[in-house]
C-alpha angles and dihedrals in degrees: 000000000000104000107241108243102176093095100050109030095084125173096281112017148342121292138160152114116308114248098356102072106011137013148166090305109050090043091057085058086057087050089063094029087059099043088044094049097040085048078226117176083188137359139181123256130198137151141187138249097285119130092231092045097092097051087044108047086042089059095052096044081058100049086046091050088047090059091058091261112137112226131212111189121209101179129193107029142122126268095257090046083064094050085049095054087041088052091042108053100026108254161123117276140206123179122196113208134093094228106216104358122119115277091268093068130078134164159153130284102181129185137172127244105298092035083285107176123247114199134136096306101033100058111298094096085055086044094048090045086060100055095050089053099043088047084058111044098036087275135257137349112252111250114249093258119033110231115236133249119224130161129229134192100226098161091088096048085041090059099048094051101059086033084065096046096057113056096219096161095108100044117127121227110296129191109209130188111199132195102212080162080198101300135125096287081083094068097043106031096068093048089044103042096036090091095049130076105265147129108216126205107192127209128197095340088157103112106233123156089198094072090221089174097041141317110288100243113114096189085068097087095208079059092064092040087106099044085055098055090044103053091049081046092063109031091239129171097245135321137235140204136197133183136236102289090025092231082122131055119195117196133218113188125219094292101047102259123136115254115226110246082220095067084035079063101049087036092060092029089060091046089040086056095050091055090042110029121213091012134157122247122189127210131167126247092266105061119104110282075240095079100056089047100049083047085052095048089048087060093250136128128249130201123188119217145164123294118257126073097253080064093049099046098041086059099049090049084051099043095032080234117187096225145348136201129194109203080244088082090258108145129186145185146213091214088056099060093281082297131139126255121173087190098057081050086058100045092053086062089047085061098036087052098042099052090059137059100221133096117263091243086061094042095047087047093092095046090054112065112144132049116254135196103207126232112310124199129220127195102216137174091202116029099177099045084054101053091041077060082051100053100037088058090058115031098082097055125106128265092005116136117190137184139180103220087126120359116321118315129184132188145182125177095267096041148020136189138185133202120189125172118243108254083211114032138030089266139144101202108199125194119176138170135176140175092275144004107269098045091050093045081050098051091039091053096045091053091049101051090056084046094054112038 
């Protein structure tokens, strides 16, 4: 019987319940699928601290071997240490983690040589085509000549890599709490930060893919309630956060307060820009009006764009940006093979802190101009009939502009919102900022009550 795949192939990757709705089987028919698809002769292979990760990433290193690809396994390693290894040494990749999901979940992040992306359009349909048919008819016939299996240490060369993008000589002494919450931030921050000044105050470093402390999403608020405390705790410098595959940082200033990702963009997008004049920088629609304008004021170019990474990667391929930021705390550059890192992220407001003598909260201050209301999340039975209400709200008033890049969003002057239905769930999801609190809290609360009638 054909494995049921709807559940689990989603726009970007594979995800779903272990062993409920996928297993070592069928991931060793996404081992061949992929090797077939990508027409690859040898990839890369990693995966992350979940109980389930090993047996999973070791099937699929099989079914790709089967198929005559020869493997070379990494191990344990963050999602961007596996876009790193793709990048390096010129092949295709396959992680194995479910970022931020709870411990049961597992899938597959895949890329081409280079960190190309692989979504929907770009081979995981065909892959996912494979696998149906394979699962059907006793799979597929082994290749002439089986691939080998070797493994690689990558975290030292990982480290160097991002270490030589950021100048951090002259940096001053930092203390730094970070929030691993038992992710994979607890394998790579202590061989990247062990070079630099800093006195590091680990959290939750155990690698542990049950998230016994909190779910590893950083973006959650109630998920960065202990970095605050501690960072006030111990007088530090400022705190991060990643989550469970450390793709995303997340950063609390000083006093303990979240930064929003959107000043963390146009912080790194005005230092990217001084590395690359007159450079493009990519953010999606919605990141603070204060990112396209420091990238304006830095001489740069930017270019809105969809929210997702395959969006923003395909445009910086596109545009040769010099860097990228999604308001999700997904960062990406130009000098990593146009992938996100949320540690080299980090590592740029390290630099941008330590060559300066005042607190985060007072260097971040001209990067956050507007106030925001976060993403907010409604439950809905018809999307699209609640957003036409929207719209329709809104359409006929003066000096309102809208567009439909992705979902509805409408703009003055003075505001803008945006409301874009979940892929997965039966969610509105509503973000809206304006030129000061009140306005914003008015217009939010106008749009959610249409929403929500």
């Amino acid at each position: 019987m054909a494995a049921d795949l709807s559940q689990i192939v989603k726009a970007y990757d594979v995800r779903g319940v272990v062993p409920d709705q996928w297993d070592e089987q069928v991931a060793e028919l996404f081992g061949a699928a992929f090797v077939q698809v990508t027409g690859a002769d040898a990839i890369v292979v990693g995966h992350d601290m979940r109980p389930s990760s090993p047996g999973l990433s070791g099937a699929f290193a099989r079914g790709a071997a089967a198929r005559g690809a020869d493997v070379t396994l990494i191990g344990l390693c963050s999602t961007d240490q596996l876009y790193f290894a793709s990048g390096h040494l010129g092949l295709p990749g396959a992680m194995f983690t479910a970022s931020h999901n709870p411990a049961q979940y597992n899938g597959i992040k895949m890329c081409r040589a280079g960190a190309a992306p692989v979504g929907q359009d770009t081979g995981l349909a065909d892959i996912r085509d494979l696998v149906t048919a394979w699962s059907a008819d006793g799979g597929p016939e082994p290749a002439a000549r089986r691939g080998t299996v070797t493994q690689r240490e990558t975290l030292a060369d990982y480290a160097a890599h991002l270490l030589s993008l950021v100048d951090l000589s002259a940096m001053r002494p930092l203390k730094v709490v970070v929030d691993a919450g038992n992710g994979m931030g607890g394998h790579t921050v202590p061989t990247v930060f062990g070079s630099l000044p800093v006195t590091l105050v680990p959290m939750y470093f155990e690698l542990d893919g049950t998230f016994p402390h909190h779910e590893a999403n950083p973006l959650d608020p109630a998920n960065i309630v202990d970095l605050q405390a501690r960072v006030v705790a111990e007088g530090a410098d400022l705190g991060l956060a990643f989550d469970g595959d450390a793709d995303r940082c997340f950063v609390v200033d000083e006093r303990g307060e979240g930064v929003s990702p959107s000043a963390i963009t146009a912080l790194v997008a005005s230092r990217e820009l001084a590395r690359h004049p007159g450079g493009t920088v990519i953010h999606n629609l919605i990141t603070s009006w204060s990112v396209p304008e420091v990238v304006r004021e830095q001489g740069g170019t930017p270019v809105r764009t969809r929210v997702g990474h395959s969006f923003i990667k395909e445009e910086m391929a596109r545009t040769g940006a010099v860097f990228g930021g999604e308001h999700s705390a997904h960062y990406y550059f130009r000098d990593f093979w146009n992938a996100d890192t949320g540690m080299l992220a980090a590592l740029h407001v390290l630099a941008a802190l330590g060559t300066q003598d005042g607190p985060l909260s007072r260097l971040v201050d001209r990067y956050d101009r507007y106030a925001a209301s976060g993403e907010i999340n409604s439950q809905v039975d018809d999307q699209a009939g609640r957003s036409a209400a929207v719209r329709a709200a809104f359409a006929t008033r003066e000096g309102v502009t809208t567009d439909e890049l992705d979902g509805l969003t409408v703009a003055t002057d003075d505001w803008w919102f945006n409301l874009r239905a979940s892929n997965t769930e039966p969610l509105l999801r509503l973000n809206v900022e304006a030129r000061d609190e009140a306005l914003m809290t008015k217009i939010r609360d106008e749009v959610l009550a249409l929403v929500r009638a």
